[in-house]
C-alpha positions in Angstrom: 8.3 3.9 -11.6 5.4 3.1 -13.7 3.0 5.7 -15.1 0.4 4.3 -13.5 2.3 3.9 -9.9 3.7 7.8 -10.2 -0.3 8.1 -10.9 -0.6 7.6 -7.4 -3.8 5.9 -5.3 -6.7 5.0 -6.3 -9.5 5.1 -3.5 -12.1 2.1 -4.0 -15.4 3.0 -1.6 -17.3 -0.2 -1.7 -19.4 -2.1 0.5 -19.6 -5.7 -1.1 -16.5 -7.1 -0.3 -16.7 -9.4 -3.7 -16.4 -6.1 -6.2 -14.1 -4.1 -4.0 -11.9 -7.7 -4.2 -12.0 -7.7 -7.9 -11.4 -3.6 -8.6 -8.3 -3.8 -5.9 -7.1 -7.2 -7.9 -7.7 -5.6 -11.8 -6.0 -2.1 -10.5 -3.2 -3.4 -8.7 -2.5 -5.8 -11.9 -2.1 -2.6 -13.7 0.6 -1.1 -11.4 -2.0 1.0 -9.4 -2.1 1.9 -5.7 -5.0 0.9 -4.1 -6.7 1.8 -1.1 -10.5 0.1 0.3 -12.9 2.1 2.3 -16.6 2.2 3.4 -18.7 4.8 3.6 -17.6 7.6 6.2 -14.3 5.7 6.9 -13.6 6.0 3.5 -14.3 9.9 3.6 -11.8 10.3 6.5 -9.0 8.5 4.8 -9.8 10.7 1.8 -9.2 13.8 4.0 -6.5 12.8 4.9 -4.2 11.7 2.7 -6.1 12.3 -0.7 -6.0 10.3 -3.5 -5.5 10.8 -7.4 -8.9 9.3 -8.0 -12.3 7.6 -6.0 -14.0 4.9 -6.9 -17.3 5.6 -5.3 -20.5 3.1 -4.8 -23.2 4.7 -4.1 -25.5 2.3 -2.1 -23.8 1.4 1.0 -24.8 1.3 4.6 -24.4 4.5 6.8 -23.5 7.2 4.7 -24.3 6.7 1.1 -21.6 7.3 -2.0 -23.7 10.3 -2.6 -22.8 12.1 0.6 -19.2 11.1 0.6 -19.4 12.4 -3.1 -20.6 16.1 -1.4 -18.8 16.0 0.9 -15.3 15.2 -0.9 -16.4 17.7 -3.5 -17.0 20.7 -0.9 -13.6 20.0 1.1 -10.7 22.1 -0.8 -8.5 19.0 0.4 -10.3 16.9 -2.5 -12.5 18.9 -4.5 -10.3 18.5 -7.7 -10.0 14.5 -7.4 -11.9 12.9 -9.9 -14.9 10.7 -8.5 -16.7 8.1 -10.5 -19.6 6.3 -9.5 -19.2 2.6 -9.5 -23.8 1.6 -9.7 -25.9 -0.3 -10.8 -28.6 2.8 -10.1 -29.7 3.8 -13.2 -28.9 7.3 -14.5 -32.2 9.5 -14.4 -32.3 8.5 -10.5 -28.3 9.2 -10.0 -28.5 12.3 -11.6 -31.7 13.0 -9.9 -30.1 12.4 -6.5 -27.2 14.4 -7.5 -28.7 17.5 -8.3 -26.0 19.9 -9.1 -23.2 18.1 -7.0 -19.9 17.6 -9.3 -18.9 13.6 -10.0 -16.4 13.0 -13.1 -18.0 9.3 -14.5 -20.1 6.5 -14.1 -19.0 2.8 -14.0 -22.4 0.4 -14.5 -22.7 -2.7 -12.7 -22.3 -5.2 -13.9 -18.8 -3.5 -15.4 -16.2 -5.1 -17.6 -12.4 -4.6 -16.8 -12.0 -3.1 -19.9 -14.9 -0.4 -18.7 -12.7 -0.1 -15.5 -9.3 -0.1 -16.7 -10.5 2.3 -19.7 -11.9 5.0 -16.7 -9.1 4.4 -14.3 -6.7 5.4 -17.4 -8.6 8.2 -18.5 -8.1 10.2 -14.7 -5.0 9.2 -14.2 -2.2 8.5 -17.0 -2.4 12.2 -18.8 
């Protein structure tokens, strides 16, 4: 096994089926697991099975990536996996909307792989 398949799954929350096609595609290239989710269906599957890391839009219909962010952060099932934003928001307002709720990173969009890969490798493959 790999070190990134032993790194285990890597949750990808995003609405626009294009970006969540090309994260799954560049991660499982690399060897990772990779699971898709939207909004509060992504939070469930979080629950319950947690993943090593959460790639987390935050602008998506029904509950946003910030709420699913709270929400992962305050259950003990997932408080310690890392999330990082995948946005295009720009960081006054994301940190603004945050307040004092804990996130590990910030993608931009538009991202490079490199940007991605570089994160992803960061959380996982210590």
């Amino acid at each position: 096994m790999s070190g990134q398949e032993a790194a285990g799954a890597v949750l990808v929350v995003e609405d626009d089926p294009h970006i969540a096609g090309v994260l799954t595609d560049l991660l499982e290239d690399e060897g990772y697991r990779v699971r898709l989710g939207v909004d509060g269906q992504a939070l469930a599957a979080a629950l319950a099975d947690p993943p090593r890391l959460v790639l987390l839009d935050v602008m998506m219909p029904g509950m946003d990536g910030i709420e699913v962010c709270r929400r992962l952060k305050g259950d003990p099932r997932t408080r310690d996996v890392p999330v990082v934003f995948v946005t295009a928001m720009p960081t006054d307002v994301l940190s603004t909307r945050l307040g004092d709720t804990p996130y590990e990173g910030v993608i931009r969009k538009p991202f490079t792989l490199l940007d991605v890969l570089d994160t992803v490798q960061r959380h996982l493959d210590d």
